[in-house]
VOBA-1610 file (N, C-alpha, C; in pm, whole numbers, padded with zeros to 5 digits, always signed):
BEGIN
Unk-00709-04089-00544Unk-00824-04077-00635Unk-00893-03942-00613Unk-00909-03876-00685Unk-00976-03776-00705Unk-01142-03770-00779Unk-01224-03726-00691Unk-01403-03758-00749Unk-01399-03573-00828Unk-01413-03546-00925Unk-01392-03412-01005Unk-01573-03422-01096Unk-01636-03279-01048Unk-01770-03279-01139Unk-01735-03160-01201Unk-01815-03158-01324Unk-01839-03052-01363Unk-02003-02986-01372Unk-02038-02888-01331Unk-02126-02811-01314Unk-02191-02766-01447Unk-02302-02802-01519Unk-02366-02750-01625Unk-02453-02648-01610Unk-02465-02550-01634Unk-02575-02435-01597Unk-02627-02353-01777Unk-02725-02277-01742Unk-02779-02171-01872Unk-02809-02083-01770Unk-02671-01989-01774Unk-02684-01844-01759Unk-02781-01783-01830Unk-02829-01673-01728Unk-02854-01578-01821Unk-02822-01411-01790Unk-02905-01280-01795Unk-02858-01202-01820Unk-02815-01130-01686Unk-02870-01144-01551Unk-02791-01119-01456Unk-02731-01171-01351Unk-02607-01123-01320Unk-02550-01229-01220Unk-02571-01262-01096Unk-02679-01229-00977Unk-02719-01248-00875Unk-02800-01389-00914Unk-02900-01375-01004Unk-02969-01514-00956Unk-02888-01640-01057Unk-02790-01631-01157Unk-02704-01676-01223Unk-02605-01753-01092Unk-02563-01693-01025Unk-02459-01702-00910Unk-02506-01879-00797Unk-02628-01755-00771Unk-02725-01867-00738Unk-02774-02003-00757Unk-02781-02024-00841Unk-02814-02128-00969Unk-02643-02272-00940Unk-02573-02173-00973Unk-02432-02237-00990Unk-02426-02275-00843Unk-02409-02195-00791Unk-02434-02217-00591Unk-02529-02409-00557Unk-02604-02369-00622Unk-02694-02475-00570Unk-02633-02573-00633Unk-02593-02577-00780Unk-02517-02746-00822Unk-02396-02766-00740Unk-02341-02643-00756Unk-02194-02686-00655Unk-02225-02790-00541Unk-02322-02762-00459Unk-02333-02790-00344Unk-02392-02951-00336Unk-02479-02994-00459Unk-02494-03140-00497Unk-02393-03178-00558Unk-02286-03128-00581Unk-02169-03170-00669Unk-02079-03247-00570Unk-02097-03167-00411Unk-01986-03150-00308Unk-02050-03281-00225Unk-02211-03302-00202Unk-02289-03390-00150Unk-02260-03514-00243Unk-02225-03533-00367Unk-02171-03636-00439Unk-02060-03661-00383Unk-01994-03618-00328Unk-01845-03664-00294Unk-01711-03592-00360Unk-01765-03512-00431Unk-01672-03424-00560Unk-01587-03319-00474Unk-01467-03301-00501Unk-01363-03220-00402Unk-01305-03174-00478Unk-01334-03109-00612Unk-01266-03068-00736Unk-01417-03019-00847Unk-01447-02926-00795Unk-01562-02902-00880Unk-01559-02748-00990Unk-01613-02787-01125Unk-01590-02693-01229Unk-01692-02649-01281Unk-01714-02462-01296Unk-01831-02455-01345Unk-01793-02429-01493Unk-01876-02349-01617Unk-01850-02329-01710Unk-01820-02186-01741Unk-01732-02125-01833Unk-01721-02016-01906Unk-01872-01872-01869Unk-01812-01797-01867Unk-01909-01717-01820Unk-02027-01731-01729Unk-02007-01812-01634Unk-02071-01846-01570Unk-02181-01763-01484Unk-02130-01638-01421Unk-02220-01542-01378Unk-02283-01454-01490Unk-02317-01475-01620Unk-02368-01402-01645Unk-02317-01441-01834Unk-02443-01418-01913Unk-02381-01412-02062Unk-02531-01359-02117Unk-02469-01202-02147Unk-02531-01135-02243Unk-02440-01109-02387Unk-02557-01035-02491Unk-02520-01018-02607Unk-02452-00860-02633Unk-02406-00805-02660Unk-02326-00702-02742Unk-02273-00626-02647Unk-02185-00524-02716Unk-02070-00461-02594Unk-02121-00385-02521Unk-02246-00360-02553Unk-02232-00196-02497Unk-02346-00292-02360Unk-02419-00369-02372Unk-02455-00461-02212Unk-02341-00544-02179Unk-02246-00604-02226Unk-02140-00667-02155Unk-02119-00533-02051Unk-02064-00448-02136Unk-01979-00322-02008Unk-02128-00263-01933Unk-02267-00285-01928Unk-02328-00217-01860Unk-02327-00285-01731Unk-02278-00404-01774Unk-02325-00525-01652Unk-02174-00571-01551Unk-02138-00554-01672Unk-01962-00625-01596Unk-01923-00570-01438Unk-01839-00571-01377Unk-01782-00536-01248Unk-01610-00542-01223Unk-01551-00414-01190Unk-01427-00451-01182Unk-01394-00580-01065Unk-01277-00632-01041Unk-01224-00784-00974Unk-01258-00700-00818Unk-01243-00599-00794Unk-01233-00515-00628Unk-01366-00596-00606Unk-01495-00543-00716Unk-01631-00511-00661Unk-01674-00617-00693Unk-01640-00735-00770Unk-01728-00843-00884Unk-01784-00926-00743Unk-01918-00941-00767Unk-01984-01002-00664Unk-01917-01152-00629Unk-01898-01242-00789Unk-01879-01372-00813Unk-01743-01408-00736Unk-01670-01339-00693Unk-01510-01373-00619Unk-01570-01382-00501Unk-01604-01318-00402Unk-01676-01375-00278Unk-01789-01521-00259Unk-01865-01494-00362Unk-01963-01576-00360Unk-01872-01763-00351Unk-01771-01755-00475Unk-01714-01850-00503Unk-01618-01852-00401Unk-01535-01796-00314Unk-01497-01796-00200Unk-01544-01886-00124Unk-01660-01821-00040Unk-01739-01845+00091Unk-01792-02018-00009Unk-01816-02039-00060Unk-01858-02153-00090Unk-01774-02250-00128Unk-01625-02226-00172Unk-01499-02328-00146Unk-01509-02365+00016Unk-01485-02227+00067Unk-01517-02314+00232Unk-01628-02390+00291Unk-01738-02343+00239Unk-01857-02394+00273Unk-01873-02580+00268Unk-01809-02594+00135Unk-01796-02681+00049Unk-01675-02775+00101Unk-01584-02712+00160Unk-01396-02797+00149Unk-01346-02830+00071Unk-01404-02794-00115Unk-01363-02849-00225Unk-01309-02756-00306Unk-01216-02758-00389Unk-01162-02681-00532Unk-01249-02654-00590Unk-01290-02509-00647Unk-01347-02467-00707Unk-01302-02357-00852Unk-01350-02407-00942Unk-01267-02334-01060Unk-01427-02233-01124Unk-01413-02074-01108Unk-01542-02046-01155Unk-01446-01995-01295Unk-01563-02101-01398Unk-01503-02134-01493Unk-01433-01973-01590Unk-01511-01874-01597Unk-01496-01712-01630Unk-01618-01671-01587Unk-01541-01531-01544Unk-01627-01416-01507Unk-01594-01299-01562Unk-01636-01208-01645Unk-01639-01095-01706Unk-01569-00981-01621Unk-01435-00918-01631Unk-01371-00839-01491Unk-01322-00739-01565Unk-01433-00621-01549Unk-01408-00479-01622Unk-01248-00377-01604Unk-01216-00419-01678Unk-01083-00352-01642Unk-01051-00204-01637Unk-00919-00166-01594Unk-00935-00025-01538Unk-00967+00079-01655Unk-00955+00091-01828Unk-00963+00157-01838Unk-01155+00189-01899Unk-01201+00074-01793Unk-01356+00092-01835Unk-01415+00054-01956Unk-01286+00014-02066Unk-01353+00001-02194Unk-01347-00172-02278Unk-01256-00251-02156Unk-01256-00356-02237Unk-01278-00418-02086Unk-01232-00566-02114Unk-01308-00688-02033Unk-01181-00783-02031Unk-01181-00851-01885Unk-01072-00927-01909Unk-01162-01071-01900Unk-01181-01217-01969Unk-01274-01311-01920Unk-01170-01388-01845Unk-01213-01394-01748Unk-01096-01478-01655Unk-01138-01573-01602Unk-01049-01689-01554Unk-01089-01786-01459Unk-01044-01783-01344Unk-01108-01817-01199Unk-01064-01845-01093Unk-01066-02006-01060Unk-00931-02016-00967Unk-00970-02121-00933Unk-00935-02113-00758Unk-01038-02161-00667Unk-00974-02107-00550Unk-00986-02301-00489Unk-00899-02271-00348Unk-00859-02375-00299Unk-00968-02380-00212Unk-00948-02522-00124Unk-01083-02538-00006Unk-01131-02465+00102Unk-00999-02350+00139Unk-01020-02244+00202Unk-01047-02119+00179Unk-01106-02108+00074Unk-01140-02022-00026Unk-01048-01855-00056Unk-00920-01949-00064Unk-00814-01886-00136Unk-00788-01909-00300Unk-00768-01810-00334Unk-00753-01748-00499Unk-00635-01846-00539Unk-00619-01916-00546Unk-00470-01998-00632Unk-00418-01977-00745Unk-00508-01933-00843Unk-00463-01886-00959Unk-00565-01794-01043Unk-00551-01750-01120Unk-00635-01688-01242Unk-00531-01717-01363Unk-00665-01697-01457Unk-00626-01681-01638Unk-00727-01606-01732Unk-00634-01537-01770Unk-00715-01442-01900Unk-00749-01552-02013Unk-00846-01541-02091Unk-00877-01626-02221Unk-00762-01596-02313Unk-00690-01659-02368Unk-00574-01600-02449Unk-00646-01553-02606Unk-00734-01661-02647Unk-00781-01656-02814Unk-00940-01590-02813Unk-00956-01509-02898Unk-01058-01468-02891Unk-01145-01519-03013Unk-01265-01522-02976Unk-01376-01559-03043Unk-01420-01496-03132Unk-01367-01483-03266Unk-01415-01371-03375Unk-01388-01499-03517Unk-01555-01502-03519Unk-01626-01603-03615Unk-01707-01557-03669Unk-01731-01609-03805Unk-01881-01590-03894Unk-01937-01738-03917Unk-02033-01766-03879Unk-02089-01957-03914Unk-02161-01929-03987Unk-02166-02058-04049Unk-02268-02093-04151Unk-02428-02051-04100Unk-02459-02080-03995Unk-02558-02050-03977Unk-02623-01955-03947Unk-02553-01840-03939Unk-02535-01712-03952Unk-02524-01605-03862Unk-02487-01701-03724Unk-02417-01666-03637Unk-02276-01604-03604Unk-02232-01483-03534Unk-02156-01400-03596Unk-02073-01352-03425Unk-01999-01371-03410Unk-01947-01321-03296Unk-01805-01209-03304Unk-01792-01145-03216Unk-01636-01091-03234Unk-01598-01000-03094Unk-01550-01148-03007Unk-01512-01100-02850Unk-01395-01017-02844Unk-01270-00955-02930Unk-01242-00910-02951Unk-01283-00725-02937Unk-01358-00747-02987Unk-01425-00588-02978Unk-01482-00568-02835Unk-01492-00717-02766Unk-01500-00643-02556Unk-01374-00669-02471Unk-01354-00795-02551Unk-01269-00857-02445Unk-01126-00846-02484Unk-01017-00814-02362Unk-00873-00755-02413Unk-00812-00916-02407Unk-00776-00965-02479Unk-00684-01098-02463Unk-00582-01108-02420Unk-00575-01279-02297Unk-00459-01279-02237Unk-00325-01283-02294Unk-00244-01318-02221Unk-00055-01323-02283Unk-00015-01399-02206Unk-00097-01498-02127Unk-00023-01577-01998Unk-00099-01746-01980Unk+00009-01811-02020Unk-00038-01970-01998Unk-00022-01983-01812Unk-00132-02056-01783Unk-00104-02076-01618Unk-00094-02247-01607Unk-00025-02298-01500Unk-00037-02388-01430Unk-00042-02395-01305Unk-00137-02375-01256Unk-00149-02399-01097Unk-00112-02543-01022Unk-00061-02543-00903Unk-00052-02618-00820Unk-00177-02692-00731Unk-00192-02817-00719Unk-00312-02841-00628Unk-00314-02982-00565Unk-00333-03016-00464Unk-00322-03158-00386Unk-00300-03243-00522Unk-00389-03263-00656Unk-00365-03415-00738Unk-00279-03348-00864Unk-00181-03242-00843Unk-00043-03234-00952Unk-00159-03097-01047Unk-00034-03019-01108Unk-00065-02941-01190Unk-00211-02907-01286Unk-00251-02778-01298Unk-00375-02772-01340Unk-00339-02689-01408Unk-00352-02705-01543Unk-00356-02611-01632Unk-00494-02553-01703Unk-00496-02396-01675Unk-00631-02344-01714Unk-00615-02287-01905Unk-00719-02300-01917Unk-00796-02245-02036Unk-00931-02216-02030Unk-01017-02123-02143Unk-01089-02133-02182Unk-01164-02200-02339Unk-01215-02238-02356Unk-01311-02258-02444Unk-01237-02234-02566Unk-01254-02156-02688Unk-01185-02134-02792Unk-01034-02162-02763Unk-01004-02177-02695Unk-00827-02216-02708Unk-00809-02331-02697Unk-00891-02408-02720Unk-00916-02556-02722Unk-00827-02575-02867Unk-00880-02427-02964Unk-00848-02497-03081Unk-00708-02497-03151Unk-00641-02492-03015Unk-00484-02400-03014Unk-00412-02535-02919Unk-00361-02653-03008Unk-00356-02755-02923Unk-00219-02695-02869Unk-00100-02592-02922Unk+00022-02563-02880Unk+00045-02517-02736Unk-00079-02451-02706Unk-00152-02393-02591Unk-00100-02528-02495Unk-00200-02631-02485Unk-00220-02732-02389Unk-00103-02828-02382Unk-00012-02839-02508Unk+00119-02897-02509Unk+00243-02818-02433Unk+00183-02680-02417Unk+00289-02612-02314Unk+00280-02617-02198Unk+00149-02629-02187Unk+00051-02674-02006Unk+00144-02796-01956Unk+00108-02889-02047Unk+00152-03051-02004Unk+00320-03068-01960Unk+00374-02988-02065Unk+00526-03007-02074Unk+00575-02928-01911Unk+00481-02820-01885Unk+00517-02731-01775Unk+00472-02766-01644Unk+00390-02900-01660Unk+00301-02998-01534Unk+00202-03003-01508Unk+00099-03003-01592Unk-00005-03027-01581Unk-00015-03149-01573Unk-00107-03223-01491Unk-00168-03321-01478Unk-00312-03326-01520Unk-00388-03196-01513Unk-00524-03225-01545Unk-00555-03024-01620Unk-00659-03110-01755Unk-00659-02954-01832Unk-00787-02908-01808Unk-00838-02766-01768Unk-00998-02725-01768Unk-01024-02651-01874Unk-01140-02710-01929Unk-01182-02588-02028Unk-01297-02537-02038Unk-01359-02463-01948Unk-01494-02414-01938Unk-01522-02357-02069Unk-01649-02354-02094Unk-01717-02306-02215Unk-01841-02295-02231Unk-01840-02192-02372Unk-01987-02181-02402Unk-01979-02189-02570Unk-01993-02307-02581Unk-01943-02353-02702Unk-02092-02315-02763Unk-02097-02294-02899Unk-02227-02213-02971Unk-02229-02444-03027Unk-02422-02418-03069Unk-02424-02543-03118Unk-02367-02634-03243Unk-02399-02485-03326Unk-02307-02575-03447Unk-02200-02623-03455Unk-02090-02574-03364Unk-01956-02622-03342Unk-01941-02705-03243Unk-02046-02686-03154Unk-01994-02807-03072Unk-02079-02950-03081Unk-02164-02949-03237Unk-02216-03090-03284Unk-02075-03134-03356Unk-02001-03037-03407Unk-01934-03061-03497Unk-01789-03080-03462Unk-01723-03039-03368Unk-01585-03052-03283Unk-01580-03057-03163Unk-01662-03068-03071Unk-01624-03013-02926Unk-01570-03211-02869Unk-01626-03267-02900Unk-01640-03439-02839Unk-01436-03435-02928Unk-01474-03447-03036Unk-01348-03482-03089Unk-01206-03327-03055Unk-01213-03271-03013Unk-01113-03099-03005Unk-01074-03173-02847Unk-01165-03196-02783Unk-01111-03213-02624Unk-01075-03353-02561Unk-01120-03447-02668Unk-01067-03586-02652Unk-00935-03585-02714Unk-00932-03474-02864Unk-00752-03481-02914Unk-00644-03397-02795Unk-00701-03289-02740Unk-00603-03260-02614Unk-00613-03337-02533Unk-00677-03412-02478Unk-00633-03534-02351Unk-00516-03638-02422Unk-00549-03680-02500Unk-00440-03765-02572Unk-00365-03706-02612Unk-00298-03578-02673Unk-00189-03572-02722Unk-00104-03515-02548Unk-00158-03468-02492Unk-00098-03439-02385Unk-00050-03569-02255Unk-00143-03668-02256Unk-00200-03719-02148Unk-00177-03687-02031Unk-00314-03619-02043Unk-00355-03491-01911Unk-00515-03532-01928Unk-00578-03547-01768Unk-00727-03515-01774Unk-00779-03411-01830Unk-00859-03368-01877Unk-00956-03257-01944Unk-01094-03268-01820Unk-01083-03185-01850Unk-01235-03174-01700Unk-01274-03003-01799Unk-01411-03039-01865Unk-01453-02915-01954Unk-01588-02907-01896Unk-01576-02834-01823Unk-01792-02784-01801Unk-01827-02680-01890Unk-01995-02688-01921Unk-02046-02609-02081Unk-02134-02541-02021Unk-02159-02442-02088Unk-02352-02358-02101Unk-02403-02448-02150Unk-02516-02460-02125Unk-02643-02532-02255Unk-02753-02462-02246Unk-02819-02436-02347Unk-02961-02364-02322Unk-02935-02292-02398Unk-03122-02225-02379Unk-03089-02061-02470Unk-03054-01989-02374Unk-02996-01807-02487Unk-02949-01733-02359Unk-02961-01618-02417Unk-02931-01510-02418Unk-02971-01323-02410Unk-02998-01342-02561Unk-03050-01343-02602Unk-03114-01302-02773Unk-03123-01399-02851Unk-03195-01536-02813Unk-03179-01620-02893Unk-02999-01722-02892Unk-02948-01676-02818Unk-02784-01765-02826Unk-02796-01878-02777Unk-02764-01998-02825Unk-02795-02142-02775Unk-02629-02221-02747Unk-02637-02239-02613Unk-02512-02347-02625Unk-02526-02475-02622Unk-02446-02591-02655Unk-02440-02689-02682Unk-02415-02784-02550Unk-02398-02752-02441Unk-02384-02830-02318Unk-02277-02966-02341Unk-02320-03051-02273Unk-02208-03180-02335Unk-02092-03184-02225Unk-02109-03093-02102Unk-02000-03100-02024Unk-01933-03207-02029Unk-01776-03249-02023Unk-01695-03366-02032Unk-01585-03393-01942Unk-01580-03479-01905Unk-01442-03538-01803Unk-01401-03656-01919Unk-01292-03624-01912Unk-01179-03732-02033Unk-01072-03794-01951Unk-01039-03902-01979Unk-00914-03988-01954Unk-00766-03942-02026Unk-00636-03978-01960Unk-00558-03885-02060Unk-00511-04017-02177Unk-00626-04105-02181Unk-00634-04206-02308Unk-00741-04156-02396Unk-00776-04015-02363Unk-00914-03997-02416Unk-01062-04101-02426Unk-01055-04161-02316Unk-01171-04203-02302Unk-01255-04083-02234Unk-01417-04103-02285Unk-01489-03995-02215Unk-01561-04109-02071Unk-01510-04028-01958Unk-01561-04037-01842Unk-01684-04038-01784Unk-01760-03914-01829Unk-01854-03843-01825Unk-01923-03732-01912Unk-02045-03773-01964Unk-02104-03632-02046Unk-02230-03603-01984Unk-02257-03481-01947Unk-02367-03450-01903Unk-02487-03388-02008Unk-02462-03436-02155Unk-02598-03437-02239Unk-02612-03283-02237Unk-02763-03233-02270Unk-02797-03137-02277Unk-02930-03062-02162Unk-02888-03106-02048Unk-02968-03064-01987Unk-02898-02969-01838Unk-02957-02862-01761Unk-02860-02823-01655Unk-02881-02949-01564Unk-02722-02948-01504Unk-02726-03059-01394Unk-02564-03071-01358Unk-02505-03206-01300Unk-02396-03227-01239Unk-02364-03344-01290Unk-02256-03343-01380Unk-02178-03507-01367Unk-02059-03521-01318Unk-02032-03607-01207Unk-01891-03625-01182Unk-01796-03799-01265Unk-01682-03780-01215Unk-01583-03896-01252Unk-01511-03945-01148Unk-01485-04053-01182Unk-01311-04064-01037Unk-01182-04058-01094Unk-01121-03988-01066Unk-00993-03966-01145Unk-00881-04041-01105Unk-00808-04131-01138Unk-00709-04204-01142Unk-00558-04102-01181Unk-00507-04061-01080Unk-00385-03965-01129Unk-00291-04052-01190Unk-00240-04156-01112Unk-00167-04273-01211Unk-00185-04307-01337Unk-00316-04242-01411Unk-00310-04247-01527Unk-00240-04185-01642Unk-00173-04054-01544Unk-00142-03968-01642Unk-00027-04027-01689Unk+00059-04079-01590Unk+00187-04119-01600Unk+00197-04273-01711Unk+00080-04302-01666Unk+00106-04445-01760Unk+00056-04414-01916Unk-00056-04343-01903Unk-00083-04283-02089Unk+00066-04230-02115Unk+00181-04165-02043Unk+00258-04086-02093Unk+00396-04181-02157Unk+00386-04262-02075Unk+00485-04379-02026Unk+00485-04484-02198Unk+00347-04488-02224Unk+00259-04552-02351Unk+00318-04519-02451Unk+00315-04409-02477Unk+00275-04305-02587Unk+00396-04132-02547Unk+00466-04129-02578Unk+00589-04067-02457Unk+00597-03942-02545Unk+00506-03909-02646Unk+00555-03766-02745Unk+00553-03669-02710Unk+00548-03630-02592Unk+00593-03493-02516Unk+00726-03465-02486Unk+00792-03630-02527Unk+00946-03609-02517Unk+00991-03632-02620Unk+00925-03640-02730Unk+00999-03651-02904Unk+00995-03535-02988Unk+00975-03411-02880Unk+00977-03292-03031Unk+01119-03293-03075Unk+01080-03286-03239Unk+01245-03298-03312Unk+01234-03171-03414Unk+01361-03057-03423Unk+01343-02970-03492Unk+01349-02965-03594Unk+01299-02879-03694Unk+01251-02896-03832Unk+01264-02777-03909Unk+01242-02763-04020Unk+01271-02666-04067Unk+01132-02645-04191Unk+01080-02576-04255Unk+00951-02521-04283Unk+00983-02480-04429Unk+00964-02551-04538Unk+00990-02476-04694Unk+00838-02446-04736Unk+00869-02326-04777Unk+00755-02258-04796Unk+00726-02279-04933Unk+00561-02269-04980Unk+00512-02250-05073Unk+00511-02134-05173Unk+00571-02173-05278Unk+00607-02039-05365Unk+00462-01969-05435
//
């Protein structure tokens, strides 16, 4: 059995007392009993436009947040996934958003670049385009870890279920998707986008969120979630900062799969196009 929380926080614009913040839930996360703990998407830090992303960012040598999250896997004895951190890359002009996930000895086990980038116009007239900071990944990961395969993501690639069907097929047992889901979309898809990847995969989802306001008026939708790979929701932590954990049943994965077995029925097809 595995006890897995996810960490809710509202960053804001710099990452020392941001760091901090996350520091302190971890550590009621770990006092819960949690040995698998997740923070959310940009976690050290979420400002607005490029030219403060790159004033603020830090290359991976210097980024404060890799030590910090270190020394506190050990501190802790638990898995720690810092959900992304902004990691200025060499040629100074773009951003890689990456995830770490380090082990209880506060070793690096894996990283992942965000593969899909966030370039939207909403109705509400909210307007993003991460694209213009951030260089996008080319690399699906599955890490290894005491309770079976972990496959990382971020946030917008949620909406890329091909993504998480390659995770599962390649061993994942459990999917993360940190985020900072904006509100209108995540009243509107986030409950139903991450309950359809637990089920079509059957794989845990363990998603920690931003909530709050943040650098100019930006509001996230919080809602952190732990899912069953029946898509039952486990745990939601609402809209407030705080910690919810779950107990994870790994035997589940196998028996949702066992159920419901369509990770072993892809059948090839052929595509007639619209004239």
């Amino acid at each position: 059995m595995l006890r897995a929380a996810c960490v809710q926080v509202s960053a804001g614009t710099e990452i020392g007392p941001n760091l901090e913040a996350a520091g302190d839930l971890i550590r009621r996360a770990r006092d819960g009993g949690a040995t698998f703990i997740a923070t959310p998407e940009n976690v050290s830090m979420i400002v607005q436009g490029r030219a403060a992303v790159l004033e603020r960012v830090r290359p991976e040598a210097d980024h404060p947040g890799i030590p910090f999250f270190a020394d506190l896997a050990r501190e802790t004895g638990a898995w720690l996934l810092a959900g992304s951190l902004g990691i200025l890359l060499d040629d100074g002009e773009r951003v890689a958003n990456r995830s770490y996930l380090f082990d209880d000895a506060g070793a690096v086990v894996a990283t992942y670049d965000k593969i899909h980038m966030f370039d939207v116009d909403l109705e509400s007239g909210e307007s993003y385009r991460e694209s213009s900071t951030f260089r996008p990944g080319d690399r699906a990961v599955v890490a290894p870890s005491p309770w079976g395969g972990i496959g990382l993501s971020i946030c917008y690639d949620v909406r890329f279920p091909h993504l998480y069907r390659a995770l599962a097929k390649a061993g994942a047992s459990i999917l993360t998707v940190p985020a900072a889901f904006t509100v209108p979309t995540g009243r509107a898809h986030w409950h139903v986008l991450l309950r359809a990847r637990a089920i079509e995969t059957g794989c845990f989802v363990i998603a920690p969120a931003q909530v709050g306001a943040h650098d100019q008026g930006r509001r996230t939708f919080g809602h952190s979630l732990i899912i069953s790979p029946w898509g039952e929701v486990l745990a939601d932590a609402g809209e407030a900062v705080g910690v919810v954990t779950a107990d994870l049943d790994l035997d589940r994965v196998a028996e949702a799969r066992r159920m419901v077995p369509s990770l072993t029925h892809d059948r090839p097809f052929t595509l007639d196009g619209v004239a």
